[in-house]
C-alpha positions as a printed Julia matrix, in Angstrom:
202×3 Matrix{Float64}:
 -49.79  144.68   -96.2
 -47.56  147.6    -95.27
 -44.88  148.39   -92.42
 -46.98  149.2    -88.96
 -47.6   152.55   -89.07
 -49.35  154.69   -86.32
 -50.07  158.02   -88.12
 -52.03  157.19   -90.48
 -55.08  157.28   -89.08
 -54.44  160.01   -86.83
 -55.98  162.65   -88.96
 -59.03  160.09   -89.37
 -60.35  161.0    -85.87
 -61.43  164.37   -86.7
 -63.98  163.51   -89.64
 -67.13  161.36   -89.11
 -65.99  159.08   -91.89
 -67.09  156.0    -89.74
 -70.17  155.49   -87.46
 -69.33  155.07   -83.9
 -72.25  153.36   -81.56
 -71.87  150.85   -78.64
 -71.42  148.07   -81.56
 -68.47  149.66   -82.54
 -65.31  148.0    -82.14
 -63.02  151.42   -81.56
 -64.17  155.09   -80.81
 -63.41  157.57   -82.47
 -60.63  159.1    -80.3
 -59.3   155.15   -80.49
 -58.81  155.89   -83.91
 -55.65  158.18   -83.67
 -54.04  155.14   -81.57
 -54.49  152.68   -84.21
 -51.82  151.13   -86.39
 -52.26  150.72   -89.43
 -50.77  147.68   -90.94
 -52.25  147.59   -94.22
 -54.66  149.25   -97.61
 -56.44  148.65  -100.27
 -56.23  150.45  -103.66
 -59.89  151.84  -103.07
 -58.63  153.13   -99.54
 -60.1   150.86   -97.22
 -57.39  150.33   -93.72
 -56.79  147.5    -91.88
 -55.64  148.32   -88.81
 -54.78  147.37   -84.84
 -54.93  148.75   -81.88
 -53.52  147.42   -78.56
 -56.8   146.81   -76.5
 -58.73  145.04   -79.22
 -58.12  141.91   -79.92
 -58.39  140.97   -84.12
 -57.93  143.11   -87.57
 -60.26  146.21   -87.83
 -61.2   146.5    -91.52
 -61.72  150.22   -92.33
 -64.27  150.56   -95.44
 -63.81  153.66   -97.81
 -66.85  153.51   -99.31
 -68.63  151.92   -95.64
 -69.56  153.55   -92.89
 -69.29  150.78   -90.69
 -66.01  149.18   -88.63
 -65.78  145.67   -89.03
 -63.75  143.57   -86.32
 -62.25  140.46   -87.72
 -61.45  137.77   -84.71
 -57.6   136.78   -85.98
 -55.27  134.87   -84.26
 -51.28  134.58   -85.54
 -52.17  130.83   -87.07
 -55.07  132.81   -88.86
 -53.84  135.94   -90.09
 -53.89  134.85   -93.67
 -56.92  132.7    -93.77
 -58.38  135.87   -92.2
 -56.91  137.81   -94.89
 -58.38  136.01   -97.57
 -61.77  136.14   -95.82
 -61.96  139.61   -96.04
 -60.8   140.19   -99.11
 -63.67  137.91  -100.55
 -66.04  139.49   -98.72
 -65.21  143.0    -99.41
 -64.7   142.24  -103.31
 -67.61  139.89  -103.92
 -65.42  136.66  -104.29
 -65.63  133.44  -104.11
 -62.45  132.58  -103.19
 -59.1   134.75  -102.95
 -56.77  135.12  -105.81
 -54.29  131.39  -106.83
 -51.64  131.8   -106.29
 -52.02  134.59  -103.68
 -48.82  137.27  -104.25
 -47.35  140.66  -102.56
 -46.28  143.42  -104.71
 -43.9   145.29  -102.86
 -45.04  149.02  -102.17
 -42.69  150.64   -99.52
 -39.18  152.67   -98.9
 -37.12  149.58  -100.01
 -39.03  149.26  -103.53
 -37.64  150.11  -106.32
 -38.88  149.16  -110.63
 -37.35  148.9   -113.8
 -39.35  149.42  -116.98
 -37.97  148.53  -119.88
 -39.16  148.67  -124.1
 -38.31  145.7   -126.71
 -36.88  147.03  -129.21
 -35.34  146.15  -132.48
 -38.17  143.09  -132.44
 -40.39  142.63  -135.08
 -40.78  138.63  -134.61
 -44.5   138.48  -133.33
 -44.27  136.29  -129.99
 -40.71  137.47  -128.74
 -42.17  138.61  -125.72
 -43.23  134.69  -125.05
 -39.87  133.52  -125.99
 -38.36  135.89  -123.77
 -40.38  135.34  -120.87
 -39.85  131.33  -121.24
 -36.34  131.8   -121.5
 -35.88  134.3   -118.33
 -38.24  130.86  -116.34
 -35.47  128.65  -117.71
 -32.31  130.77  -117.13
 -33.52  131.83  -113.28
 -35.25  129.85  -110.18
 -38.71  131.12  -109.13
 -40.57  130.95  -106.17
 -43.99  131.3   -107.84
 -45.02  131.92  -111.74
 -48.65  133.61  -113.14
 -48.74  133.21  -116.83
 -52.42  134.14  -118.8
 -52.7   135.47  -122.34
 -51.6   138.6   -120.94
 -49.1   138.18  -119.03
 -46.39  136.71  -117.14
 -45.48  137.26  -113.24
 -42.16  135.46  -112.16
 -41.57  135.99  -108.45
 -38.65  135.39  -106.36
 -38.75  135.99  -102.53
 -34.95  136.65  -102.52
 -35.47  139.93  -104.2
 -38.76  140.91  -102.65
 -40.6   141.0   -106.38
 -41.18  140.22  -109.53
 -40.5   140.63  -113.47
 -43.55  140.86  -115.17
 -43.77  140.22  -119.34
 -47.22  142.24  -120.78
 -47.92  140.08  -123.3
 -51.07  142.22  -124.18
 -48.93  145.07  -125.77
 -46.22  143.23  -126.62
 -43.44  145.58  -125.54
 -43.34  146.3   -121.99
 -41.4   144.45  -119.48
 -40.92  146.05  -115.71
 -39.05  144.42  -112.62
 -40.01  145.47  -109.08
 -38.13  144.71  -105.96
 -36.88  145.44  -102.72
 -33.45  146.38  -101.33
 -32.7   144.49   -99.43
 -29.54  143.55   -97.16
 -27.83  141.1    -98.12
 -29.78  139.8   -101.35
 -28.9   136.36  -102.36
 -27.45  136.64  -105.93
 -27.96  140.36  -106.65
 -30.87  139.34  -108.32
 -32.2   141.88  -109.55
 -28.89  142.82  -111.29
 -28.83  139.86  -112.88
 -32.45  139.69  -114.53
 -31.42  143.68  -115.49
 -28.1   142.4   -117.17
 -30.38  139.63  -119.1
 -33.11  141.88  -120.0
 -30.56  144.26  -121.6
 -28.71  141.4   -123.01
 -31.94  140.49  -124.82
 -33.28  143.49  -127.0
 -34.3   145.5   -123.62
 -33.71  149.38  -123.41
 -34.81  150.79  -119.95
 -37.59  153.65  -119.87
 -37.93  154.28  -116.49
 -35.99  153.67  -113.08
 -36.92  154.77  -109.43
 -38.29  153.95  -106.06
 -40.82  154.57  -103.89
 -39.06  158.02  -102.72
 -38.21  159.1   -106.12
């Protein structure tokens, strides 16, 4: 899910990228007043446009509109719907999570070093769950997500390679707790040197 935006799909109108019959739920002029309001990593839209009523789901690889009925109790059942369709799925992803991907997001990376202790990565992780509250935690063998909606992200612990560690979040007015200040302060505090800091914009 993204910010509304209506030029997006402006520059959509001129290519035949979609079929357009009487079945279709927009023409292809309709196309340049569409909003789009959210994307896929394989380029697929979802869209909205003010005289149809539902989510228009805008394959990449399809050549065909799809019109999902939606109402505001919905959206996110709706959401899940299409995202097992589209991805051959029996059900959508537990627990479901944003990753924040706009002009307010900003990430951390950071390196272990100075670690040779095989499973300080686990430690670490378990300690950052006990030191800070969470809104939602996904832990496998390879990694760790802690999320917290206060900060508008997540710290996430790669177990896999042992060594990487990267906070995302949001600016965001007003932040309860500086968050993200905090979990940098710990990180560093705990045999963390940052690689890598930006935003979006950067």
């Amino acid at each position: 899910m993204q910010r509304p935006d209506q030029e997006v799909l402006k520059p959509f109108a001129e290519y035949d990228f979609w079929m357009h019959t009487e079945d279709t739920p927009v023409t292809q002029d309709q196309l340049q007043e569409c909003i789009s309001i959210g994307s896929s990593v394989d380029g697929d839209f979802l869209a909205i446009h003010p005289d149809v009523k539902g989510l228009l789901w805008l394959p990449r690889h399809d050549e065909h509109i799809i019109l999902w009925t939606c109402s505001e109790a919905d959206f996110g059942e709706t959401l899940d719907q299409i995202y097992c369709e589209y991805y051959h799925q029996d059900k959508p992803l537990t627990p479901a999570y944003f990753e924040p991907w706009n002009e307010l997001r900003n990430y951390t990376f950071y390196h272990l070093v100075n670690v040779e202790r095989e499973g300080f990565m686990k430690e670490l992780a378990d300690l950052c769950k006990s030191k800070f509250k969470w809104d939602a935690v996904m832990e496998n063998e390879y990694t760790c997500k802690l999320f917290r909606v206060s900060m508008g992200g997540y710290v996430r612990f790669n177990y896999a390679n042992g060594r990487e560690i990267a906070l995302f979040y949001e600016e965001m007015h007003g932040m309860e707790g500086a968050t993200d200040h905090d979990l940098d302060q710990f990180l560093l505090a705990h045999h963390c040197t940052v690689m890598d800091r930006g935003g979006v914009e950067e």
